[in-house]
PASE-346820 format. One record per residue: x negated, y, z of N, C-alpha, C, CB in turn; residue in three letters. Coordinates in steps of 0.05 Angstrom, whole numbers, plus 5000, padded with zeros to 4 digits. Glycine has a CB too. Example, Ala and Ser with C-alpha at 12.3 -4.5 7.8 and 13.67 -1.06 7.14 Angstrom:
REM PASE-346820
473648865156475449105156473649345156477449115181ALA474349555142472749795143474250015157471849885114SER
//
This chain:
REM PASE-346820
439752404516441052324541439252124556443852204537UNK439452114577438251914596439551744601437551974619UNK437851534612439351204624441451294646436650944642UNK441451454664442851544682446751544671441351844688UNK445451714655448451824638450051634608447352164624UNK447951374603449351224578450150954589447251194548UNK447650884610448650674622452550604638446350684641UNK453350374635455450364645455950444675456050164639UNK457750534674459350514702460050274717461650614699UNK459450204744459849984744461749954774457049834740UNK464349894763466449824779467249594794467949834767UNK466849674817468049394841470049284841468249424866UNK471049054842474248964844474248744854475948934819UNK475948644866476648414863477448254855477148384869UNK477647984853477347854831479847754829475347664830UNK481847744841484947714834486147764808486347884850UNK487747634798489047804770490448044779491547624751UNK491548114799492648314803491248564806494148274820UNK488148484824486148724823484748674801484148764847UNK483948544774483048514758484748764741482948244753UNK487248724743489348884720488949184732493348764719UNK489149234763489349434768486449684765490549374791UNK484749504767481849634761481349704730479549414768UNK482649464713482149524687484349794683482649234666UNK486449804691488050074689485450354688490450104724UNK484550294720482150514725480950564702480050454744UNK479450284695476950284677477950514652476149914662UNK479050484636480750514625480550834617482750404639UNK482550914639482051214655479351354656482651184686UNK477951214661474051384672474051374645470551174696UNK473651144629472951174602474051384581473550944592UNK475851464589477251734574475551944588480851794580UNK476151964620475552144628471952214626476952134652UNK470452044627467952054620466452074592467251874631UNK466951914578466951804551464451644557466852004525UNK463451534580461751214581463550984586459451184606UNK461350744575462550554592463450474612462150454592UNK464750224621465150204652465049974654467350304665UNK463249874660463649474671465149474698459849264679UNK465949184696468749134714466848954733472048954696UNK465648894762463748794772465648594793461449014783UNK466048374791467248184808466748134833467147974799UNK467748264855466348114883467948034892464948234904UNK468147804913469047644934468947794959467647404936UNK472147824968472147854989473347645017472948044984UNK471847705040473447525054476547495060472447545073UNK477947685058480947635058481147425027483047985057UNK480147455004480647244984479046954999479247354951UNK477746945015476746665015477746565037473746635014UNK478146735060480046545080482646485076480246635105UNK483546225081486646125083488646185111486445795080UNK486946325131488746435150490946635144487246555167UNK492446585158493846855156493547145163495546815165UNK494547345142493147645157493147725179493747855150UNK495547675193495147705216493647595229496747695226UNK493547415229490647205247487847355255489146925224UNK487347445215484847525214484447865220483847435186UNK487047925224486548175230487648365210483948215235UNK487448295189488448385163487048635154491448445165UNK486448905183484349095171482149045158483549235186UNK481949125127478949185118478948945105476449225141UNK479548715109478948375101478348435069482248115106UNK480248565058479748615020478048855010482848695002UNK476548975035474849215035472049195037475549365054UNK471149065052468349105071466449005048468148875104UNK467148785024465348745009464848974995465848544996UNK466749024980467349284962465249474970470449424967UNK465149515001464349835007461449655014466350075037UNK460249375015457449355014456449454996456549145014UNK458349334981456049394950456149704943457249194915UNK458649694952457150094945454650144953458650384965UNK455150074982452550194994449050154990452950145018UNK450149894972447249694973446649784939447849234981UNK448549974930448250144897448149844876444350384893UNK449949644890450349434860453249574848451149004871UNK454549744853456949804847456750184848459149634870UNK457650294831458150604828460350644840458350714799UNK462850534833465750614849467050334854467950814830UNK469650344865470150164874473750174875468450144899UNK475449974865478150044868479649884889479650024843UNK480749974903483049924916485349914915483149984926UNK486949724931489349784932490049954964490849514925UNK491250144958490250364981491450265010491550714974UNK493850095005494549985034492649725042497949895035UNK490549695039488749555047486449725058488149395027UNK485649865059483850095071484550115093483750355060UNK482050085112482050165142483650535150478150155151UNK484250585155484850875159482351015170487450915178UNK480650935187479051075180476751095163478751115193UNK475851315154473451315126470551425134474551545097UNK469551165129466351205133465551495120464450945115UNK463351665134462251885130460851845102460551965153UNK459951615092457251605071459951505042453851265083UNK461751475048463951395023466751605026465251015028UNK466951704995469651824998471051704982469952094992UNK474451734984476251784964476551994939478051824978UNK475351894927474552034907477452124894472551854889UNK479451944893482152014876484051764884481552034839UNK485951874884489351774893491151864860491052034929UNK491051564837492051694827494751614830490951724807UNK496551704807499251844806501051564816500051984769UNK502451404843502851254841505551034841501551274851UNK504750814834506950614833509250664847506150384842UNK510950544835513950504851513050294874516750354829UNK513350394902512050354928514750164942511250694946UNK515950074925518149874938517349574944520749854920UNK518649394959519349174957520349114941520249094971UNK520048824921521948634908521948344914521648654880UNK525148364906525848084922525947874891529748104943UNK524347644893525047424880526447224889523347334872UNK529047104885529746964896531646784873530547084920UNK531246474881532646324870535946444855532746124891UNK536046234832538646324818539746694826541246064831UNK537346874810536947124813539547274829536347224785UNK539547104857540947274874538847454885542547114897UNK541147674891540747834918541147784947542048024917UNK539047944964539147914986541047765008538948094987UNK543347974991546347935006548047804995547848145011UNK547747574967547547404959546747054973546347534945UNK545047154976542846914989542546955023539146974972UNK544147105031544747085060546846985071544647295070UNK549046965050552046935049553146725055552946965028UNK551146505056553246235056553146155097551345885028UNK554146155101554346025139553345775133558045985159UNK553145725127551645435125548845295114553245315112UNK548145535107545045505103543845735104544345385078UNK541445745117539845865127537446005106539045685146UNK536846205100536146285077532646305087538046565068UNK530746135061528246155076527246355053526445855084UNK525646515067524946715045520946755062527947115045UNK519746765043516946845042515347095035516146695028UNK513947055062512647325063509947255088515347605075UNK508047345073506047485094504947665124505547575083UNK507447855109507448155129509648055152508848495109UNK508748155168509548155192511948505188506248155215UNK510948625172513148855164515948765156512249015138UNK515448575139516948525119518448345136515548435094UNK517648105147519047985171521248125186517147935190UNK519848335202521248505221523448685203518848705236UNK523548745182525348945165528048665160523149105127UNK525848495150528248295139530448155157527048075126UNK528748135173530447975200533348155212527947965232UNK530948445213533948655225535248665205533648985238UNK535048655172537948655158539348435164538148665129UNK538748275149540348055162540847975188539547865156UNK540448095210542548155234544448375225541048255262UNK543948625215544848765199547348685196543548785180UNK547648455178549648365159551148145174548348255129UNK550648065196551547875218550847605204555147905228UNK548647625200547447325182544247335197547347375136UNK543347035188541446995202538446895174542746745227UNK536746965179534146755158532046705166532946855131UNK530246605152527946415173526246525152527946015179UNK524646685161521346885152519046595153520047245188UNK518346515130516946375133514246505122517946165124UNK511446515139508746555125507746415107506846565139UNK507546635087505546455061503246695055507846375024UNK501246585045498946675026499046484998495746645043UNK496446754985496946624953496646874942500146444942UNK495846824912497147034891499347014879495947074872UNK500447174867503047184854504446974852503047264832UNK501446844835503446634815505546294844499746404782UNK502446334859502646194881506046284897499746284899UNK505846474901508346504918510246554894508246774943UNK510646654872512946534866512846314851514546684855UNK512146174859511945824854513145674875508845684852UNK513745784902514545734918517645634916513745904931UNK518645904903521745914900521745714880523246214892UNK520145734850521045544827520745264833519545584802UNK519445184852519444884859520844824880516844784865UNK523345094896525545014914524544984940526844764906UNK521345074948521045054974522345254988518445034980UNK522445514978523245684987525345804970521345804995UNK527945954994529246144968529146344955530846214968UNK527446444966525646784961523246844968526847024974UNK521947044959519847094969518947404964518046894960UNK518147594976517847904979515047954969518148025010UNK515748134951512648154939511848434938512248034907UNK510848624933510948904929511248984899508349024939UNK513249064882514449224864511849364845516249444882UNK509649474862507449514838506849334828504949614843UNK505849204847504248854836504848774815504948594851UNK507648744813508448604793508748794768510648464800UNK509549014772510149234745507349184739511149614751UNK504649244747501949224738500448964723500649274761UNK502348774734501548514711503948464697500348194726UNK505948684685508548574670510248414671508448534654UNK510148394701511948154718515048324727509848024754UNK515148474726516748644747520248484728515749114743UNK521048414715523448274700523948074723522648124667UNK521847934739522747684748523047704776521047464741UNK523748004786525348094808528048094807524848314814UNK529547934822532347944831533248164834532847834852UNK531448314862532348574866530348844877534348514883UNK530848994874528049204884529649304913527049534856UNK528249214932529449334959528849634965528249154983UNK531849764972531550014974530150065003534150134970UNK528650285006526950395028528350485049525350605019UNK531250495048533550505072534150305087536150565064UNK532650095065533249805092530749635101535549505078UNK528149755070526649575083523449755076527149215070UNK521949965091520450005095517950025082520849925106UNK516450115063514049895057511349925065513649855029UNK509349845056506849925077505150175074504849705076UNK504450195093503450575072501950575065502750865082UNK501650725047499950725013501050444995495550685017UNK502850335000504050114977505050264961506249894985UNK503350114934504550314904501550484899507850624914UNK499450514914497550754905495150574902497151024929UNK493150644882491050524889489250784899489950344866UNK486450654910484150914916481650844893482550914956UNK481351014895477951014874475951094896477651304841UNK474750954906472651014923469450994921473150884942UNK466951154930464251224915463751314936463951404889UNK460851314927458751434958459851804956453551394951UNK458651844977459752264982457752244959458852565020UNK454852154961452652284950450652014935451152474976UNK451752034908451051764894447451904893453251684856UNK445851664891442851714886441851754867441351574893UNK443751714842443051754822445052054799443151444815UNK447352054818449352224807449352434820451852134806UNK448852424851449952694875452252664874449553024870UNK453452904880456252894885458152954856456753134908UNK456152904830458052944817459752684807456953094798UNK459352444802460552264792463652244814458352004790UNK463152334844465652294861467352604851464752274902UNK465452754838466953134837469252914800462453614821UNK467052824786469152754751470552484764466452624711UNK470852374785473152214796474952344799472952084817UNK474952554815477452694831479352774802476253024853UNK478852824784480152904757483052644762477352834723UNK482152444763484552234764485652284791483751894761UNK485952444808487352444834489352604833485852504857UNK492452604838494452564835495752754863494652274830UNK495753034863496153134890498453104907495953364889UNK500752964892502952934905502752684916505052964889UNK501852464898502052184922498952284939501651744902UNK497452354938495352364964495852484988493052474958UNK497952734985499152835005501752635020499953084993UNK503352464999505052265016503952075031506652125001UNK501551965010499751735029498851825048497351615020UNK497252085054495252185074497552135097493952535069UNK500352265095502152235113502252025136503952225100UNK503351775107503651535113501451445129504051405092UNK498551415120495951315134496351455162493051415118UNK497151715169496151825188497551755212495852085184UNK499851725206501851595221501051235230504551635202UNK500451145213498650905222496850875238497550825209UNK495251145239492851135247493551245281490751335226UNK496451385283496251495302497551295325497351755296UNK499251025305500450845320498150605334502750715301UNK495150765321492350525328493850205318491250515374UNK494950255293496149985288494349895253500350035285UNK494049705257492749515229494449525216491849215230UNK493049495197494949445164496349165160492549455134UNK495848965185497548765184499948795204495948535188UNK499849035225501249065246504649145230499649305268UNK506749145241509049075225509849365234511048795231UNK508449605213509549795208509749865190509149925216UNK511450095166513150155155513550485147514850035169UNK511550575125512550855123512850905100511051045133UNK513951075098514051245065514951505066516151105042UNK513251665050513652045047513552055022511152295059UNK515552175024515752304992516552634992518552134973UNK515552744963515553064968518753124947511753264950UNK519053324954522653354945523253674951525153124970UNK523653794929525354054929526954214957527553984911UNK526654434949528454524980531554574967527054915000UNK533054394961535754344960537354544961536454174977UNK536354714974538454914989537855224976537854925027UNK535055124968534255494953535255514931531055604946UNK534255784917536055904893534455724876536056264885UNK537755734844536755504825533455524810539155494800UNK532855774811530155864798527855724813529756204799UNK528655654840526055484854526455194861525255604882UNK529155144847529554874850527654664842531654824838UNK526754634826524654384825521254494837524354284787UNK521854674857518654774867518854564890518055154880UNK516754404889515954214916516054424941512354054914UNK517354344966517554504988517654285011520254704985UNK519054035007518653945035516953625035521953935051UNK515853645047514853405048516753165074511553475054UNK518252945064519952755078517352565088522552615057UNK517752415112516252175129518951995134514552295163UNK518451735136519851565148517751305160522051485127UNK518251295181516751075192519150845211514051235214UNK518450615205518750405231516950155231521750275231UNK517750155266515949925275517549705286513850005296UNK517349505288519449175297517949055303521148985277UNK519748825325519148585326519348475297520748455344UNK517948245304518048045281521147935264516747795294UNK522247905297524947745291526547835280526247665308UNK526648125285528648455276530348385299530848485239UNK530048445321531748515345532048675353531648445362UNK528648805351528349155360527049325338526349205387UNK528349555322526949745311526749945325527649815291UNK524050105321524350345324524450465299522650435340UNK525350655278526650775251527651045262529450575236UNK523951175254525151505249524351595229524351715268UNK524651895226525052035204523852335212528252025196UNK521952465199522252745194522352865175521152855202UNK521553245177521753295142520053555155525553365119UNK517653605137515653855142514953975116512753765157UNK513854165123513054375097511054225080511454695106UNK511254145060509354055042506654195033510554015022UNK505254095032502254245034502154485021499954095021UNK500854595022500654955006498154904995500455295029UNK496554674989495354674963493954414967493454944956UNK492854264940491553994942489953994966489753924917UNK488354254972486354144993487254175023483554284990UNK489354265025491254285053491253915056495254475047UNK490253845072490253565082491453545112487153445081UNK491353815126492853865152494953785162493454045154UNK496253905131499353885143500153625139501654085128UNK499753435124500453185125499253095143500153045105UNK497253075147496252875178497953015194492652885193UNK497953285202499953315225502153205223500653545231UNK504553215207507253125205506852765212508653215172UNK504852625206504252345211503752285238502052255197UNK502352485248501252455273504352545294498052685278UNK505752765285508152715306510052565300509652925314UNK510652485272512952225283511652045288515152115266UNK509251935296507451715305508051835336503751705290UNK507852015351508652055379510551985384508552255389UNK513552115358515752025371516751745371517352175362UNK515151655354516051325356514751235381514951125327UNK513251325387510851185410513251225443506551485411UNK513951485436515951615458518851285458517652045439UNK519051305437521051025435520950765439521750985418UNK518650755447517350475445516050405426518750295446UNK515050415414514750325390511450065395514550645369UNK509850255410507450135423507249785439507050365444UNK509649725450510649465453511749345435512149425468UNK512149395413513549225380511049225362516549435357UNK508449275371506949185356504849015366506149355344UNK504348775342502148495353500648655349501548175339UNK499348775336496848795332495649135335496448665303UNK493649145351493349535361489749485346493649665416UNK490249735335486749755322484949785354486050145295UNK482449675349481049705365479049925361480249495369UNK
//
């Protein structure tokens, strides 16, 4: 064998415990699927080093752009993500190599003396401060709790995990919204109050998935090291994500802009029992808000689910029209932030 083929693999991440755990998941994976090594390669990105808030900075790309240097500059072979951090659109010289099989894509709520939501909204007399980043999460939360004829105060935080829920254990805050993989992936997921259902609160698209990303045409591999990636790609969530992304892409809204999708694939209910568990429709749900939750726009469609892994069509299409019809609703004035 050659140096090409014994030498390690060498994997980009970030240096978070949460992308530390989620890469080593990958590592993990290639190492079966390959039978080489895989070193785990630490880079800094600028969303880890600034203390602004995402929105400030824009939030597109901020946990990306290093990642995809070093691809390019060949200090790194592949590179993991967490897929709702990816720009929607994808450089010509890097693919998605694989979408694998993914996370439970919910919100969870931590919140003091392990209430719930509607718990911790309840009292008229105090004002429930709960923490969050997203400007999504803001806008979802606000309109429940108008919802519920109750009121709370969305306060911005950054941090890792441990940081924001440290928030609640030292009583600055009474809750704080985290994403439901996150924590299942570092064996945190017990010290959720509650997992918010996707009927009230939205999550970001591609939350729950990571990407495995590599040059189209490595200089030392070609196209095969991205062809023995695709083995870990997962055709059902890449067709929900593709959805989700496309619909993003069609609202020209950032990954910090306070939108809200999720597709999932689901049986045709109605056909005979012999085709009952055959995937047939592919579901979209998108919304976009103010911050405050005064105004949603919250629609819904349902389209034919792809007719095979490499049908990538039909999900961008179904994204791209309920991205019109929300646009038809307004939706284009409820968002801070429009990709440039």
């Amino acid at each position: 064998m050659n140096d090409s083929t014994t030498r390690p693999l060498r994997l980009g991440t970030r240096r978070s415990a949460l992308a530390m755990a989620q890469s080593g998941l990958v590592a993990e994976a290639v190492r079966e699927l390959t039978g080489r090594p895989v070193e785990l390669v630490e880079i800094t990105t600028y969303g880890d080093t600034s203390r602004e808030h995402l929105a400030q900075i824009g939030g597109t790309g901020v946990f990306v752009s290093a990642l995809r240097d070093a691809l390019l500059a060949g200090d790194i072979d592949f590179a993991v993500h967490s897929l709702k951090d990816l720009p929607t659109a994808q450089p010509e010289t890097l693919t998605l190599a694989a979408i694998p099989v993914r996370e439970d894509p919910r919100d969870a709520l931590i919140a003091r003396d392990g209430l719930t939501f509607e718990e911790l909204t309840a009292d008229p007399e105090r004002t429930a401060r709960i923490g969050t980043g997203s400007p999504r999460r803001m806008a979802q939360l606000n309109a429940w709790a108008r919802a519920l004829g109750r009121r709370i105060e969305t306060v911005p935080i950054r941090g890792n995990i441990d940081t924001r829920i440290g928030f609640v254990e030292k009583g600055e805050l009474d809750a704080v919204v985290l994403a439901a993989a996150g924590l299942t992936r570092l064996g945190r997921l017990d010290e959720a109050t509650q997992l918010l259902s996707p009927d009230v609160v939205l999550p970001a698209p591609g939350q729950g998935a990571l990407a495995i990303e590599c040059l189209a045409v490595h200089p030392v591999h070609g196209t095969a090291l991205a062809a023995r990636l695709a083995d870990l790609d997962d055709p059902d969530t890449r067709a929900a994500v593709t959805a989700e992304r496309s619909l993003l892409a069609a609202l020209e809204a950032g990954c910090s802009a306070p939108v809200g999708a999720l597709a999932d694939l689901s049986p045709n209910r109605g056909g005979p029992k012999a085709d009952e568990q055959a995937v047939t429709e592919l579901h979209l749900r998108g919304v976009v808000g103010t911050t405050d939750g005064s105004t949603l726009v919250h629609l819904s469609t349902t389209g034919h689910a792809p007719a095979s892994p490499d049908d990538v069509s039909t999900p961008l299409n179904l994204g791209r029209e309920l991205a019109a019809e929300m646009l038809a609703k307004g939706a284009a004035g409820l968002m801070g932030e429009r990709a440039l």
